[in-house]
C-alpha positions, 0 to 999 in steps of 0.5 A, a space after each residue: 849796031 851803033 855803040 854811041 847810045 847813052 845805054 852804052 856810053 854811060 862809063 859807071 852805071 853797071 846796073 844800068 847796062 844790066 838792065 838794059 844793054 846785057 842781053 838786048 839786041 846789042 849784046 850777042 847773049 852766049 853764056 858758058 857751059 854748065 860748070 861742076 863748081 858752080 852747082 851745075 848753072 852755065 855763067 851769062 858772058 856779056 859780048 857786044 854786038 856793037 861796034 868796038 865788041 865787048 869794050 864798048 861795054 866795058 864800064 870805067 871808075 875813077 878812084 884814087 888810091 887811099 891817101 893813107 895808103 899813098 903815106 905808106 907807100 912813100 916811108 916804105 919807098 923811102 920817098 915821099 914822091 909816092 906820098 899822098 902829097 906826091 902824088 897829088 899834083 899828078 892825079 890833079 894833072 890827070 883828071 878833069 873834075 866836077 869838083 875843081 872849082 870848090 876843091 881845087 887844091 885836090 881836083 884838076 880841071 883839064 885833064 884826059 880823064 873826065 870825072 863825073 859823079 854817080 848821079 851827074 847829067 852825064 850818066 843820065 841824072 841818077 845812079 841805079 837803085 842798087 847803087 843807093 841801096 848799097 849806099 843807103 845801107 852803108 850809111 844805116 850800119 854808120 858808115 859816112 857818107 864819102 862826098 869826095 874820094 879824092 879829098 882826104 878830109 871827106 
């Protein structure tokens, strides 16, 4: 089978691949031997029954250090090139970014890497249900909502 299907390319949608990928004719369905720990129950193990196997499974995220992790990796280094601001300019070197064009001083735009967004075109419009589940109910608890990972005024 052909791994270039958007079921497939789709990088960050998991719940997507488990809806329709894990266990369809592009994945070979083996699953592990019952296992004591476990209560007795055998774990499903996704393997791609595609061209590239099992890596064309694989799913991909995008996500940059905490700046405030980044300040203490650089005082406790002694050197501000591990600092937030240090590492700045490679993480927008490195990245091409939905949000270069209102955020350029954070994001880059001619990158490798292709940041799409969870409910961007490229992932087929919407991120799974579970996602904005997750999200939903974060926000209910009073957790804001984060728009931008790379900006550290988000």
């Amino acid at each position: 089978e052909d791994d270039d299907v958007a079921e497939i390319q789709t990088a960050v949608d998991y719940f997507g691949k488990v809806d329709k990928v894990f266990t369809s004719d592009r994945d070979w369905g083996h699953g592990t031997e019952p296992e004591r720990g476990l209560g007795g129950r055998g774990l499903y193990w996704p393997r791609g029954k595609v061209v590239g196997g099992c890596s064309s499974f694989n799913t991909m995220v995008w996500m940059r250090p905490e700046p405030l992790d980044l300040d203490l990796w650089g005082k406790l280094m002694k050197d501000d090139s591990w600092s937030y601001a240090g590492m700045l300019p490679h993480f927008r070197r490195a990245e091409t970014h939905p949000l270069a064009e209102t955020n350029p001083a954070v994001h880059g735009k001619d990158g490798p890497i292709s940041v799409a967004r969870l409910d961007h075109a490229q992932h087929g419009g919407a991120a799974h249900k579970v996602t904005h589940t997750f999200v939903d109910a974060a926000q209910s608890l009073g957790h804001p909502l984060n728009t931008d990972f790379g900006d550290r005024k988000s």
